[in-house]
N, C-alpha and C positions, 0 to 999 in steps of 0.2 A: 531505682529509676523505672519507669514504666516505656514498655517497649508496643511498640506498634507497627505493623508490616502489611506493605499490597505488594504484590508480583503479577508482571503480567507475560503470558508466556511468548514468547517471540522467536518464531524461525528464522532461519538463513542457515549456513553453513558456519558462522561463525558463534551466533548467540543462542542460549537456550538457557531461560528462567527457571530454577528448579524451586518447586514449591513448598519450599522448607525454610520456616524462619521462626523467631516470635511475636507474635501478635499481642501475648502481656506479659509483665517479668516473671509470673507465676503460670501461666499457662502455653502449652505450645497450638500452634495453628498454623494450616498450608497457607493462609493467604487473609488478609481484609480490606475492606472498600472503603467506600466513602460512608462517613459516618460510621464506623466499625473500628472495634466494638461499639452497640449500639449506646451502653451504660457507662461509658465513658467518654464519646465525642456525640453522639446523635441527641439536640437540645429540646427531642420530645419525650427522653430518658433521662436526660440528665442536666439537672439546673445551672450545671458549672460546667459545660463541656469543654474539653481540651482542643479545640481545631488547630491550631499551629501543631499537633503534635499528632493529628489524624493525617494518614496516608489515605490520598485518592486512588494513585495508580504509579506504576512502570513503566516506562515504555524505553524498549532498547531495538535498535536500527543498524543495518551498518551499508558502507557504499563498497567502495572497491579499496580507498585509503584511510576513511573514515570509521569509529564507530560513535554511533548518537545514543546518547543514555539522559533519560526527563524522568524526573521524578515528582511528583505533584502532590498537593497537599493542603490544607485549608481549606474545603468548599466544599459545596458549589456554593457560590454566594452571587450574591446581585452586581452586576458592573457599576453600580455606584459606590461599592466599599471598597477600600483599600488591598491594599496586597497585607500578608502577614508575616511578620518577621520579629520572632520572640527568639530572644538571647540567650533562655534560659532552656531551648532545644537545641540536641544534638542530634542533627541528620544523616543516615551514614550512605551511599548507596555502595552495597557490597558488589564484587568483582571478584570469581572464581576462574581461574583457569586451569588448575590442577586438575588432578585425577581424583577429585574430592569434591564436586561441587555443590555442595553443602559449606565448605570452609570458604570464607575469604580469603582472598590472596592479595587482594586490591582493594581493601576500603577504603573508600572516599569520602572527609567526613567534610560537614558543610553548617558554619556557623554563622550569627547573625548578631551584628549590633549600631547603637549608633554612634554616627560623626559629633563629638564631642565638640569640635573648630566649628561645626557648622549648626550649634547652637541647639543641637540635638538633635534636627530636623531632618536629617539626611543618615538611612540606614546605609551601613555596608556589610560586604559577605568575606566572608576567610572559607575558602576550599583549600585541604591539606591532601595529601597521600595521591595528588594526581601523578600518573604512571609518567617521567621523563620530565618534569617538573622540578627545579629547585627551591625547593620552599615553599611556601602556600602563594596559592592566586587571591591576593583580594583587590578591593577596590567596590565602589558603589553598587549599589542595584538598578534592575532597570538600564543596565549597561553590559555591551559588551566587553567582556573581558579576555584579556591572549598573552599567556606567558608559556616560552618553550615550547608553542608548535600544537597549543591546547587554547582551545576557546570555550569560554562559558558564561553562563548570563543566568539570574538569579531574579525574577521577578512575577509579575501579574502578568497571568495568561485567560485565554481563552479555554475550557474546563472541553478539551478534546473528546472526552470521554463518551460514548452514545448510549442508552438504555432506556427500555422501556418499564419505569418503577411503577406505573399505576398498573402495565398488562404482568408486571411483577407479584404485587398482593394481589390482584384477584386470582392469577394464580394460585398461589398457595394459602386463598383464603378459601377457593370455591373445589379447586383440584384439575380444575379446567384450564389449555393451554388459552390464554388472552394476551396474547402479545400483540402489539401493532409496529409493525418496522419504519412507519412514519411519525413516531410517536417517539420522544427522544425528552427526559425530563432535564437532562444537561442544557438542552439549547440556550445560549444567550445567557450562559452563568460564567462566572470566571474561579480561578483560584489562583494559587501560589507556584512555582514551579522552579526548579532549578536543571537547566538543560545543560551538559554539557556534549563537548565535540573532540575525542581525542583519536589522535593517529592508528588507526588497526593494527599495525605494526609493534605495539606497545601492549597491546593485550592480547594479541592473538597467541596461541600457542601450538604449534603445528596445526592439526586437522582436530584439536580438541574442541568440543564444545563448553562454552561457555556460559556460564551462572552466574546473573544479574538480579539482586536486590535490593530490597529496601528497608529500612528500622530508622525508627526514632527514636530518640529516647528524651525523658523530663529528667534534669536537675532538681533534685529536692522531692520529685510524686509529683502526682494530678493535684491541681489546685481545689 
């Protein structure tokens, strides 16, 4: 299986991303992006790129009851294409609370298929291992979903993400800082996303900080 990881670090007193994961089943790596590895999802490397199996980003939040944990993936692509949702990827977003945060203690796994009753046309999600949860959440995409005090929703988003890729390679093509903070190559692109919402109470663990990420993995290898 080919693994793939983005982390993205996030303060507060309760979350803290540690950037340790794998990025492919043979190689270790702190983190990768959109399009990353570039010879395995980026389709100006590679004729068969894997995007349902490319990690965009992390992003983990928390309120005073809540913690919010998105995980993104597929893109950046054009608001005219669909959302992505291959069966034969296994999503996990990992959940550390120990004194180890490198280990999961809470993976989250998140699978994709479709409604066979409804003629194929209509995908749904199976989320397992959610913390206070009996049994997996599933039900449609594109929909919100709430069992045991846990909401989550599984679909086509807006590609949050901000950066400047062109003041990026001239960068490190020239050595010269060219960044423009008005300049954002995400704007007006979408991807895939899977957000959920579950009780801080369920994940918190005293005053420990907490390690939030993310792997994918392909059934069978990269196609």
């Amino acid at each position: 299986m080919k693994h793939y990881t983005k982390l993205l670090l996030a303060g507060g007193g309760v979350l803290l991303a540690i950037p340790l994961a794998f990025m492919a089943a043979e190689t270790f790596a702190p983190a990768a992006d959109h399009l990353d590895p570039p010879t395995r999802t980026d389709p100006a490397m590679d004729t068969t790129p894997d995007r349902p199996a490319d990690i965009a980003d992390v992003y983990a939040w928390h309120t005073d009851t809540k913690v919010i944990i998105a995980m993104t993936f597929a893109g950046p692509q054009a608001t005219t294409a669909p959302a992505t949702y291959d069966r034969d990827v296994l999503y996990t977003i990992n959940i550390a609370n120990g004194p180890n945060k490198t280990v999961s203690t809470i993976p989250v796994t998140v699978r994709f298929g479709r409604d066979n009753t409804a003629n194929g046309t209509q995908f749904g999600v199976q989320i397992a291992g959610l913390p206070g949860v009996t049994g997996a959440l599933t039900g449609p995409v594109e929909t919100n979903l709430s069992k045991d005090g846990v909401t989550a929703r599984a679909g086509l988003f807006d590609d949050p993400f901000f950066f400047d890729l062109q003041g990026f390679r001239t960068t490190t093509s020239t050595g010269t800082l060219s960044f423009d903070k008005t300049r954002n190559f995400f704007a007006g692109q979408n991807l895939t996303a899977v957000v959920l919402e579950i009780p801080r109470d369920r994940i918190a663990n005293g005053t420990n900080p907490i390690g939030v990420w993310g792997t994918t993995a392909r059934f069978g290898g990269q196609l």
